[in-house]
PDB file with one MODEL, atoms N, CA, C and O in Angstrom:
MODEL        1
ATOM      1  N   UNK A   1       0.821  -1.185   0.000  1.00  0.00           N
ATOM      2  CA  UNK A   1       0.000   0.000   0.000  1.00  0.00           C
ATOM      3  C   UNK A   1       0.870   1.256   0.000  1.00  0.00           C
ATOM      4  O   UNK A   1       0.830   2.198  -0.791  1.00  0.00           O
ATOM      5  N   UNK A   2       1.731   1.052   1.143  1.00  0.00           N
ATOM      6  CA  UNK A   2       3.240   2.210   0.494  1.00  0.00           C
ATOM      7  C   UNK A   2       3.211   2.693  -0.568  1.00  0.00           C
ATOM      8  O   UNK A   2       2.926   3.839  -0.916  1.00  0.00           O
ATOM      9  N   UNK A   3       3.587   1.599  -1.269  1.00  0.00           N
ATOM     10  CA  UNK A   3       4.291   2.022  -2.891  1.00  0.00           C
ATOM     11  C   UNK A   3       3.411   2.278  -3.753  1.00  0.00           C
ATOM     12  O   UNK A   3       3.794   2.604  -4.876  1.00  0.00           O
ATOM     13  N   UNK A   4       2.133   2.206  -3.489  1.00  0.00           N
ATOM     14  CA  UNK A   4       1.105   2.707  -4.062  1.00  0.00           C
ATOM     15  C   UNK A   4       0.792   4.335  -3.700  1.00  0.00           C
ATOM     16  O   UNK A   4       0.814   5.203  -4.572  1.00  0.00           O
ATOM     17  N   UNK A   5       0.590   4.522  -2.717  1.00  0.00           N
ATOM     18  CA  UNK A   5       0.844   6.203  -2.559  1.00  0.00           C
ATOM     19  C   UNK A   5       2.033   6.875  -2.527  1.00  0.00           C
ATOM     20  O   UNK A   5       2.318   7.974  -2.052  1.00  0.00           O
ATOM     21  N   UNK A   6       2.633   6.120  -3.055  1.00  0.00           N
ATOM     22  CA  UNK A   6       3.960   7.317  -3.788  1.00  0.00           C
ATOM     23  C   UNK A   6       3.729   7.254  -5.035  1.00  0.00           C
ATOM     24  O   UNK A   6       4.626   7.766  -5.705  1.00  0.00           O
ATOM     25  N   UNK A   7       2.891   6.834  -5.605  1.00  0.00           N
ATOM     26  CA  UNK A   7       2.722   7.442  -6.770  1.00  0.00           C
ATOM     27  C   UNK A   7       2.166   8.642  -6.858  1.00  0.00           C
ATOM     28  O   UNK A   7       1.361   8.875  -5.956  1.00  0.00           O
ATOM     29  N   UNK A   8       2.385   9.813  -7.950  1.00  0.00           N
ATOM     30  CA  UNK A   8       1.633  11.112  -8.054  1.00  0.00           C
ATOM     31  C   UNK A   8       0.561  11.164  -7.818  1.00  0.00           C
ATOM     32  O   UNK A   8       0.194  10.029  -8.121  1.00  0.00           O
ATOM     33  N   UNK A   9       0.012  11.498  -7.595  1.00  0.00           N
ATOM     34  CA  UNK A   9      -1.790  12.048  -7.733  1.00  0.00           C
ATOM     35  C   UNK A   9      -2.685  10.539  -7.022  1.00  0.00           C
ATOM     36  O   UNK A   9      -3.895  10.441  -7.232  1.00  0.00           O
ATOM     37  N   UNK A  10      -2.118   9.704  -6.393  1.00  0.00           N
ATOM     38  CA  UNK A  10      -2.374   9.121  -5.351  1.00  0.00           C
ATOM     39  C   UNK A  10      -2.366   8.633  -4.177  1.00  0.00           C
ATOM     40  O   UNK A  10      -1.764   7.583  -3.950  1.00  0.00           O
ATOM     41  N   UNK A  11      -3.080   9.352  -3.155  1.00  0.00           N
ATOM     42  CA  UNK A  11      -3.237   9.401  -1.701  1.00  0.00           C
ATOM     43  C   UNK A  11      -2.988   8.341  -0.968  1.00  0.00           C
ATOM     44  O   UNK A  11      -2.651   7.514  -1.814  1.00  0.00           O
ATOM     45  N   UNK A  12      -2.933   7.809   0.101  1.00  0.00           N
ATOM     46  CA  UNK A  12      -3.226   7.058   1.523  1.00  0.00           C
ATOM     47  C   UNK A  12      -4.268   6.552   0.979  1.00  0.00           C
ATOM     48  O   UNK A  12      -4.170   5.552   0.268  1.00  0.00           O
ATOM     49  N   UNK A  13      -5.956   7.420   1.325  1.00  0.00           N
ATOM     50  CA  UNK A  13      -6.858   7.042   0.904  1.00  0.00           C
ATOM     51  C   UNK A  13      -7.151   5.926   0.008  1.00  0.00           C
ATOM     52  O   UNK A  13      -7.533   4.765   0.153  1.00  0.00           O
ATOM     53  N   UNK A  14      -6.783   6.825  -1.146  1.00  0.00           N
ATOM     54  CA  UNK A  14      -6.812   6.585  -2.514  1.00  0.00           C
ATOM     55  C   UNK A  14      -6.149   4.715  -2.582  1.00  0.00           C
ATOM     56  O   UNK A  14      -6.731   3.677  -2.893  1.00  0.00           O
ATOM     57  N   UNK A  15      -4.813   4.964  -2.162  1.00  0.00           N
ATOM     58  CA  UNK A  15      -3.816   3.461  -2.057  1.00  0.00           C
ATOM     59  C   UNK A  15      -4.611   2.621  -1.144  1.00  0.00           C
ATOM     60  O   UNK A  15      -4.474   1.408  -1.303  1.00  0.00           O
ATOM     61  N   UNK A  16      -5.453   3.042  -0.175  1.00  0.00           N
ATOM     62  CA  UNK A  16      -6.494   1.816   0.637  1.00  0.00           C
ATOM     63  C   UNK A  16      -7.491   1.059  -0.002  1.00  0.00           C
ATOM     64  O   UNK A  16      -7.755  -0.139   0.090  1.00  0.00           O
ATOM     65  N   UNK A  17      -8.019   1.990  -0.690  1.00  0.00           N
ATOM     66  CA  UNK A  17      -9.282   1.589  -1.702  1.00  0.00           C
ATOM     67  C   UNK A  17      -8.936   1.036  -2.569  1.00  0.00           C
ATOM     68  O   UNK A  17      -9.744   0.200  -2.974  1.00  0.00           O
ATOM     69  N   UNK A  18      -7.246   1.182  -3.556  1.00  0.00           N
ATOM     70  CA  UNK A  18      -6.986   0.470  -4.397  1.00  0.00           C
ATOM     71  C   UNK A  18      -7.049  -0.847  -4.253  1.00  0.00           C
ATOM     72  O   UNK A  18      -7.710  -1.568  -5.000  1.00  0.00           O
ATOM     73  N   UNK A  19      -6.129  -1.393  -2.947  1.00  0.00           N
ATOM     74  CA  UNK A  19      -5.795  -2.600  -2.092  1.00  0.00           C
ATOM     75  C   UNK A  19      -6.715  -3.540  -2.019  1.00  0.00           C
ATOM     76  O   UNK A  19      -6.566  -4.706  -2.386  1.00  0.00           O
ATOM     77  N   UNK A  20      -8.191  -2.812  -1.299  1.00  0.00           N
ATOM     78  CA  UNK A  20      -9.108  -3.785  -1.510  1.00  0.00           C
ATOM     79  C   UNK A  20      -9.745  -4.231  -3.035  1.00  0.00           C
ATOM     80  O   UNK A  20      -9.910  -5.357  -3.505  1.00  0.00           O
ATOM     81  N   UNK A  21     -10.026  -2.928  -3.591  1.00  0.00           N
ATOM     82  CA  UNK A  21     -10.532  -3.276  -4.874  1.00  0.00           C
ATOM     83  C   UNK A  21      -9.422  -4.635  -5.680  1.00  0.00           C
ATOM     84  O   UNK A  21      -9.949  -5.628  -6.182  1.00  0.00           O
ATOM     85  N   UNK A  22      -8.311  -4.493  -5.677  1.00  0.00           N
ATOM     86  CA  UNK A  22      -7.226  -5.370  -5.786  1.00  0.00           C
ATOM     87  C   UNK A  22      -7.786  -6.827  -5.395  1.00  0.00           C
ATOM     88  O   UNK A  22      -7.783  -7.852  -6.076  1.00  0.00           O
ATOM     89  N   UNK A  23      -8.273  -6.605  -4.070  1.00  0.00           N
ATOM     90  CA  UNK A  23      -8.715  -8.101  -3.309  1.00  0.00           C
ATOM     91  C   UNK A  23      -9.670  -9.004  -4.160  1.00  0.00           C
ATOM     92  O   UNK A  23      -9.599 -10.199  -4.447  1.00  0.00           O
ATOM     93  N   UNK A  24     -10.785  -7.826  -4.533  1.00  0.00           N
ATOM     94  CA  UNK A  24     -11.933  -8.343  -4.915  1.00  0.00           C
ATOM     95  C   UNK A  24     -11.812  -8.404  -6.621  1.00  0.00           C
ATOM     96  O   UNK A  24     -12.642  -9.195  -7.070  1.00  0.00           O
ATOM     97  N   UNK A  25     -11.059  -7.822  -7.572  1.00  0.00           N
ATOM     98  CA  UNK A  25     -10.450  -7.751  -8.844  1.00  0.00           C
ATOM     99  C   UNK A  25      -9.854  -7.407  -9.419  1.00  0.00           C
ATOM    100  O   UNK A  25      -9.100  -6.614  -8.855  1.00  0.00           O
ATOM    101  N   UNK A  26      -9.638  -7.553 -10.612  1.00  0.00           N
ATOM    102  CA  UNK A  26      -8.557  -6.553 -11.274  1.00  0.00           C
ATOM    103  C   UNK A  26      -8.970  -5.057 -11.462  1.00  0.00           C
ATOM    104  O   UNK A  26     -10.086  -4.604 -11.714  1.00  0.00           O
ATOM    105  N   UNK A  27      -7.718  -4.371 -11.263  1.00  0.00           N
ATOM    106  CA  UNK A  27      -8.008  -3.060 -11.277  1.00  0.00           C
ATOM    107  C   UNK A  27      -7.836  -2.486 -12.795  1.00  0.00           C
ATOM    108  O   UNK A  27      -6.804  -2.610 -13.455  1.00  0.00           O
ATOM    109  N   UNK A  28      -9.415  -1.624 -13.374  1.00  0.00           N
ATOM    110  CA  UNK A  28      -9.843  -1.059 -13.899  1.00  0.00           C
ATOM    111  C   UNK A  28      -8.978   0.747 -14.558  1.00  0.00           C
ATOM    112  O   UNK A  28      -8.816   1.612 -13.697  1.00  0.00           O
ATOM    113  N   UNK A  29      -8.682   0.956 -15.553  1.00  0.00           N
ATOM    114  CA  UNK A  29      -8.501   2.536 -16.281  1.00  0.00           C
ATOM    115  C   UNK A  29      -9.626   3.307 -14.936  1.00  0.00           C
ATOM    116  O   UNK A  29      -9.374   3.904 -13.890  1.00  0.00           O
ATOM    117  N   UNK A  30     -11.128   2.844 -15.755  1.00  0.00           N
ATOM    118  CA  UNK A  30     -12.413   3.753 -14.919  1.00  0.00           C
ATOM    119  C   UNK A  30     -11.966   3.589 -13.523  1.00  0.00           C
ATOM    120  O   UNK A  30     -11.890   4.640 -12.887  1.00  0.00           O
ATOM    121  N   UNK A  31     -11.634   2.435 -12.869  1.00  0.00           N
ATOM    122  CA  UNK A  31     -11.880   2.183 -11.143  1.00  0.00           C
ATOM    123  C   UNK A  31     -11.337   3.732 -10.821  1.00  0.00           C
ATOM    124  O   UNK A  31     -12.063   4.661 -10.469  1.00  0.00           O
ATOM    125  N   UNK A  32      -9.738   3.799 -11.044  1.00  0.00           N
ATOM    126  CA  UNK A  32      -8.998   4.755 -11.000  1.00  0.00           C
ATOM    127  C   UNK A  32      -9.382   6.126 -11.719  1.00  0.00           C
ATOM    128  O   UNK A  32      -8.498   6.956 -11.508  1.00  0.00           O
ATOM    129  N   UNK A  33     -10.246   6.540 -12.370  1.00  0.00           N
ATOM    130  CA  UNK A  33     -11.006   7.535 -12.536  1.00  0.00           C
ATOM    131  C   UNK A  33     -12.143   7.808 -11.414  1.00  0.00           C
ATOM    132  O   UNK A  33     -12.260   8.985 -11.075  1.00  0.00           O
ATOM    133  N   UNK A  34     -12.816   7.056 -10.928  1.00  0.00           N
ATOM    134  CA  UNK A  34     -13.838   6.869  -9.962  1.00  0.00           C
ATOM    135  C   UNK A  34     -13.383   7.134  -8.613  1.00  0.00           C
ATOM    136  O   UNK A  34     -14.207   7.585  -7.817  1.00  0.00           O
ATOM    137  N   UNK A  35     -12.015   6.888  -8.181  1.00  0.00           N
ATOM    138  CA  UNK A  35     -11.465   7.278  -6.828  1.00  0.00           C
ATOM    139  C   UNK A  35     -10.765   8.676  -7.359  1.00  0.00           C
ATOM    140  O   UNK A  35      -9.972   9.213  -6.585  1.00  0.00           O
ATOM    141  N   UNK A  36     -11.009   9.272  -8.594  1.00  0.00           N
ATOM    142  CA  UNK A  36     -11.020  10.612  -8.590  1.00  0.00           C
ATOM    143  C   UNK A  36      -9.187  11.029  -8.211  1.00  0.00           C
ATOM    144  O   UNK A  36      -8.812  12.013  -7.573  1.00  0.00           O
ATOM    145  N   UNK A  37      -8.195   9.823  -8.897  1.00  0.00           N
ATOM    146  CA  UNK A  37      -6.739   9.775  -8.912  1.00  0.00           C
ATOM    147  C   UNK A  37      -6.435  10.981  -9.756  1.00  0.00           C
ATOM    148  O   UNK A  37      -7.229  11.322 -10.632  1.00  0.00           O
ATOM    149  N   UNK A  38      -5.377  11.611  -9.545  1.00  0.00           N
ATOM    150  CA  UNK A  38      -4.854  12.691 -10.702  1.00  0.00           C
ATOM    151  C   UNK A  38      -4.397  11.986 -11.776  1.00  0.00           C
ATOM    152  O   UNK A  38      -3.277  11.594 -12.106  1.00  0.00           O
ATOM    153  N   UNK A  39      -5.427  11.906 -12.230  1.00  0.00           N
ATOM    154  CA  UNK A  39      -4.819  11.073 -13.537  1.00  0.00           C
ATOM    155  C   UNK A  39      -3.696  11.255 -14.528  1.00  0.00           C
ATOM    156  O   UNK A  39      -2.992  10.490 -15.187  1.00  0.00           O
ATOM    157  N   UNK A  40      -3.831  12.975 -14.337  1.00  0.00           N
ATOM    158  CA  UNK A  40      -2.724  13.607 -15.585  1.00  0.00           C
ATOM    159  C   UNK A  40      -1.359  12.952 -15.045  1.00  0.00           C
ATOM    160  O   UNK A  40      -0.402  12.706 -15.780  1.00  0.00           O
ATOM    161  N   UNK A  41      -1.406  12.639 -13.305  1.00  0.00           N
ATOM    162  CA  UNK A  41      -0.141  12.793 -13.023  1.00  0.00           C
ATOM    163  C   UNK A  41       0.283  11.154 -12.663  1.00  0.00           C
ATOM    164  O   UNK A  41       1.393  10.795 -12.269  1.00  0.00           O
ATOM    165  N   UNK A  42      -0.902  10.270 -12.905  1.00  0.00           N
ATOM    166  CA  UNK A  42      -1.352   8.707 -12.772  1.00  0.00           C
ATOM    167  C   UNK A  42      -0.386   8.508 -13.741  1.00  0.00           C
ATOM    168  O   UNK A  42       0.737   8.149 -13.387  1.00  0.00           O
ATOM    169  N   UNK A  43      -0.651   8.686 -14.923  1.00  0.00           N
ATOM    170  CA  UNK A  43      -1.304   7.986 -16.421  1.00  0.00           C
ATOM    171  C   UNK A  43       0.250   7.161 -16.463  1.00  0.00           C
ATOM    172  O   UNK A  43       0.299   5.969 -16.769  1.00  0.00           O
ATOM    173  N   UNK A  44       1.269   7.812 -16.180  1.00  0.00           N
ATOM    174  CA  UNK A  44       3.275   7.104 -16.999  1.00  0.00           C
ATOM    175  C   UNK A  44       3.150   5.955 -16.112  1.00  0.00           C
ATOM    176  O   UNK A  44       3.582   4.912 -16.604  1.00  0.00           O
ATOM    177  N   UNK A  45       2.630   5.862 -14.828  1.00  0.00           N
ATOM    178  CA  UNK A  45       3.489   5.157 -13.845  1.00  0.00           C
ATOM    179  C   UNK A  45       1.948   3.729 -13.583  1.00  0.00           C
ATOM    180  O   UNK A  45       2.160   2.611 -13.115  1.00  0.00           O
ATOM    181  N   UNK A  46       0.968   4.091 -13.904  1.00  0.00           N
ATOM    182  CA  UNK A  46       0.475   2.714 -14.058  1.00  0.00           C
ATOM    183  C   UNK A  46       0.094   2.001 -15.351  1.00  0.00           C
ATOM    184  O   UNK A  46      -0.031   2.287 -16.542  1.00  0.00           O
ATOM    185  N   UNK A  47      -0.064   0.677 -14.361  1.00  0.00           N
ATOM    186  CA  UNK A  47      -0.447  -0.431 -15.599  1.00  0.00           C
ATOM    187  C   UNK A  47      -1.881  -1.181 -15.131  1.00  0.00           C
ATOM    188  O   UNK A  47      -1.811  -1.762 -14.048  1.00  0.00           O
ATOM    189  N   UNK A  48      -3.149  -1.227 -15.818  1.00  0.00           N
ATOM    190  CA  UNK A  48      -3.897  -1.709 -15.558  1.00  0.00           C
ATOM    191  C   UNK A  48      -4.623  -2.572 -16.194  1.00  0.00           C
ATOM    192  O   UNK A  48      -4.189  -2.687 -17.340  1.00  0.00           O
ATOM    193  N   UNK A  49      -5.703  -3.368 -15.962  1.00  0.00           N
ATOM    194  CA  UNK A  49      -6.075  -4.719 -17.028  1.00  0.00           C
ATOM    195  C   UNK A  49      -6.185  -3.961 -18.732  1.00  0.00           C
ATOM    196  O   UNK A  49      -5.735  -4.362 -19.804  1.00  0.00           O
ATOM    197  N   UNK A  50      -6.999  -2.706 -18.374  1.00  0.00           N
ATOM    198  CA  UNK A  50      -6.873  -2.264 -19.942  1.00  0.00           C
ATOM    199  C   UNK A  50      -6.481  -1.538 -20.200  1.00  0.00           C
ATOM    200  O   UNK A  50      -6.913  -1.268 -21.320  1.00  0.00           O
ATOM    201  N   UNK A  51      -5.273  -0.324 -19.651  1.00  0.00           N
ATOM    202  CA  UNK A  51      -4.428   0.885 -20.124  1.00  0.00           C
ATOM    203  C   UNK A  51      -3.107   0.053 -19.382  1.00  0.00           C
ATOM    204  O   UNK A  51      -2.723  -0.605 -18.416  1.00  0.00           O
ATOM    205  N   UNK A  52      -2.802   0.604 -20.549  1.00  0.00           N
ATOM    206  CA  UNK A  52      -0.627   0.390 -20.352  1.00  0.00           C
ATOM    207  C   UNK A  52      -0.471   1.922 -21.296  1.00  0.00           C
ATOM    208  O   UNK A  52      -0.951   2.457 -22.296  1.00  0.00           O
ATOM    209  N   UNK A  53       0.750   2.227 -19.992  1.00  0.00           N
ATOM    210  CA  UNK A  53       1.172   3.635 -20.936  1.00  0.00           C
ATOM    211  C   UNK A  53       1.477   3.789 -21.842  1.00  0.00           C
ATOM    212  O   UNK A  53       1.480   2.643 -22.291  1.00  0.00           O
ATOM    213  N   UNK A  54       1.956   4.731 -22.994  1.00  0.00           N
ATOM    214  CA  UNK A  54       2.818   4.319 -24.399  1.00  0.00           C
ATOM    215  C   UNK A  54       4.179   4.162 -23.998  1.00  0.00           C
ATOM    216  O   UNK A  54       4.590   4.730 -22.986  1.00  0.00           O
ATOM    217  N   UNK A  55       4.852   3.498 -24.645  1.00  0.00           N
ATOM    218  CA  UNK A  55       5.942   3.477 -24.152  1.00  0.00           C
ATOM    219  C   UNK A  55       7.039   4.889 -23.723  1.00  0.00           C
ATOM    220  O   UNK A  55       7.618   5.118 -22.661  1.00  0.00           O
ATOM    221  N   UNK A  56       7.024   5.587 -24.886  1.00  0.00           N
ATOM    222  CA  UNK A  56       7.309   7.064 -24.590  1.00  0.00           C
ATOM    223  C   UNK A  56       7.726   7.814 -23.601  1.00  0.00           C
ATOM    224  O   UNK A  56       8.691   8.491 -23.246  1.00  0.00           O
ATOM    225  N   UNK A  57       6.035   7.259 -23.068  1.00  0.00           N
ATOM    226  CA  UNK A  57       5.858   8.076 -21.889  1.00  0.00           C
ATOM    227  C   UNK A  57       6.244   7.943 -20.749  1.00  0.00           C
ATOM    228  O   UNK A  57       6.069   8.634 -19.745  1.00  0.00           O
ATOM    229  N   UNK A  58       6.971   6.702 -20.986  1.00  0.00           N
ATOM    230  CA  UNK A  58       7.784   6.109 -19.828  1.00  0.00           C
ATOM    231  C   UNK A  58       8.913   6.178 -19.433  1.00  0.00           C
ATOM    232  O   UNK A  58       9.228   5.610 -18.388  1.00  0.00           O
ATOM    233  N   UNK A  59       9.975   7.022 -20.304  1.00  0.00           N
ATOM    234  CA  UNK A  59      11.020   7.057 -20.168  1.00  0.00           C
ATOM    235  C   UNK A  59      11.556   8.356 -19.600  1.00  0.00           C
ATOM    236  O   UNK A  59      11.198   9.521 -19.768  1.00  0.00           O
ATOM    237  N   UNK A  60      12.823   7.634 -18.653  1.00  0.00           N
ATOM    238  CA  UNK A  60      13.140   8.797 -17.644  1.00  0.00           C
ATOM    239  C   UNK A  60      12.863  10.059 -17.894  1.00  0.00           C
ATOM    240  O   UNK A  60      11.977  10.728 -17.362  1.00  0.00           O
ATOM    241  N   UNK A  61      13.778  10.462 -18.878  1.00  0.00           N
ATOM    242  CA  UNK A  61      14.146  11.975 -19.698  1.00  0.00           C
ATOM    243  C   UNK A  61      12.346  12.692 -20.143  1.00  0.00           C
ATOM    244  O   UNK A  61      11.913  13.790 -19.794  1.00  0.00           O
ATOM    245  N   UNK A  62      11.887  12.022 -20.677  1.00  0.00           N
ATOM    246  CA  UNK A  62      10.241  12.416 -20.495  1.00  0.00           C
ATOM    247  C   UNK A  62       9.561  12.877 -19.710  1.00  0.00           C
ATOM    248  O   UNK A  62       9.080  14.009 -19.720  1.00  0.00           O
ATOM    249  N   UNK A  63       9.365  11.576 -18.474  1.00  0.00           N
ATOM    250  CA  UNK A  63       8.981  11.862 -16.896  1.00  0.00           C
ATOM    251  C   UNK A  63       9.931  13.337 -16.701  1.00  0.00           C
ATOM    252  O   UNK A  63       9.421  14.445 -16.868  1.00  0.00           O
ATOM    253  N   UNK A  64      10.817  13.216 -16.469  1.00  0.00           N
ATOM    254  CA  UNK A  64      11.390  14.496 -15.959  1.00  0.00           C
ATOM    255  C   UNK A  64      10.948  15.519 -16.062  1.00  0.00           C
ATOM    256  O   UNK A  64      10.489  16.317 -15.245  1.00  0.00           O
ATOM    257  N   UNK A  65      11.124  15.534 -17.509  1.00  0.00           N
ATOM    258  CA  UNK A  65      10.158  17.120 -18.198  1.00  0.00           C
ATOM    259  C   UNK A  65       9.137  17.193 -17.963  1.00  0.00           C
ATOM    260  O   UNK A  65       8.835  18.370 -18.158  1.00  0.00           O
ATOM    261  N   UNK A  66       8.384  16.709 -17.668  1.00  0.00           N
ATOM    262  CA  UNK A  66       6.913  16.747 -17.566  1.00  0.00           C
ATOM    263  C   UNK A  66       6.352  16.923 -16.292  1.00  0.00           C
ATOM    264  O   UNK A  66       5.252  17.455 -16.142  1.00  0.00           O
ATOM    265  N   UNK A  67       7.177  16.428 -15.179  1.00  0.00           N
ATOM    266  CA  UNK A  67       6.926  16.951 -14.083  1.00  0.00           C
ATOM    267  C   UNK A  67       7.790  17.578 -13.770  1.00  0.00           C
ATOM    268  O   UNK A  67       7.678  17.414 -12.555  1.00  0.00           O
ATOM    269  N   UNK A  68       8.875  18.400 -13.915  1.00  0.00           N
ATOM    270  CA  UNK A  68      10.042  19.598 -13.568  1.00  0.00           C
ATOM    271  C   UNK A  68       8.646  21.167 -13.801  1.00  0.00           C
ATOM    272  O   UNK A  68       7.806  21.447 -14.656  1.00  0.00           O
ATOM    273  N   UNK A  69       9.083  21.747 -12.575  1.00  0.00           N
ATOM    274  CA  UNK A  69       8.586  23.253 -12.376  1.00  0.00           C
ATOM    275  C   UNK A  69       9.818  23.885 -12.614  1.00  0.00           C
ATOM    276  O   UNK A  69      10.980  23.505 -12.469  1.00  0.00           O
ATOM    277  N   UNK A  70       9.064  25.447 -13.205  1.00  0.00           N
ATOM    278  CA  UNK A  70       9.854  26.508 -13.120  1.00  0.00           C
ATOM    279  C   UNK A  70       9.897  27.218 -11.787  1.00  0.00           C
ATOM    280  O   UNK A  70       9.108  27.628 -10.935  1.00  0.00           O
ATOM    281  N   UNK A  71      11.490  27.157 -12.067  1.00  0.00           N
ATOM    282  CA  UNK A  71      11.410  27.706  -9.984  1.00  0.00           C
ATOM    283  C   UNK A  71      10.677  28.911 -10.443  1.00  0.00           C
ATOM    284  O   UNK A  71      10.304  29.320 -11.543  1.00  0.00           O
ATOM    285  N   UNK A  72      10.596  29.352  -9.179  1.00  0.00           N
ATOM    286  CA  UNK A  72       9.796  30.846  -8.865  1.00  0.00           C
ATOM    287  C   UNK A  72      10.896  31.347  -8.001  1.00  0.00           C
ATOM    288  O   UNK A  72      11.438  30.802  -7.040  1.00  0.00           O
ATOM    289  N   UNK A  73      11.162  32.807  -8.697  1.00  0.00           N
ATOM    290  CA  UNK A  73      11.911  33.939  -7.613  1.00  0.00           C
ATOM    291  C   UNK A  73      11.329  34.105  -6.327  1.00  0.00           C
ATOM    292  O   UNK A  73      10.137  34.375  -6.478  1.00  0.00           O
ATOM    293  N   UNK A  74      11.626  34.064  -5.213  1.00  0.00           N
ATOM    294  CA  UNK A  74      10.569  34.573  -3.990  1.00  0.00           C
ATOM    295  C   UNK A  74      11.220  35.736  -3.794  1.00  0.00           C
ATOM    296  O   UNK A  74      12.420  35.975  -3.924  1.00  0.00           O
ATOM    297  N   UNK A  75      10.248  36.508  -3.438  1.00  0.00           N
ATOM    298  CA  UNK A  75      10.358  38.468  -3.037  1.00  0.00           C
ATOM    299  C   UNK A  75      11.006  38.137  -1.662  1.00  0.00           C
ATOM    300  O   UNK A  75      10.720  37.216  -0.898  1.00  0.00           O
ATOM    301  N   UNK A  76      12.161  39.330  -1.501  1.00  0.00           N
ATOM    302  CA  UNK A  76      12.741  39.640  -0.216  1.00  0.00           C
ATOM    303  C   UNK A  76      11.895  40.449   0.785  1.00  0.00           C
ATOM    304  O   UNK A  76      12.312  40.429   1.943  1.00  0.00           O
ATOM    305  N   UNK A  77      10.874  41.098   0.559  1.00  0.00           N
ATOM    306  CA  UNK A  77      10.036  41.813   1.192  1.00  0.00           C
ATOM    307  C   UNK A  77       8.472  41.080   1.272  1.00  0.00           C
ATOM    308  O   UNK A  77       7.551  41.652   1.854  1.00  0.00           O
TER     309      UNK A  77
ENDMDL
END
């Protein structure tokens, strides 16, 4: 359940509900729309009975960019 909420855009919560749903079947694209996961930030890092990422989208140098922010200056005052 750990290693399930280290993924992006999924919670504690979120990784409890997966667990059981897990118990009772395979986990679903929709299930994981339905517990309302950040999907934008889901989508590279899972695999489910009917979505697998593109491959692409999987690779380090990708991930990186895609989640790297532009720092922000913070004001001295």
């Amino acid at each position: 359940m750990r290693m399930i909420a280290r993924v992006l855009g999924i919670g504690m919560c979120n990784a409890k509900r997966i667990v059981e749903l897990r118990r009772a079947r395979r986990v679903r694209y929709q299930d994981l729309v339905r517990l309302r996961c950040g999907m934008e930030k889901v989508k590279p890092f899972v695999v489910t009975e009917d979505y697998r990422p593109p491959l692409r989208e999987v690779q380090s140098d990708h991930l990186r960019r895609a989640r790297a922010t532009d720092p922000v200056q913070l004001s001295l005052i």
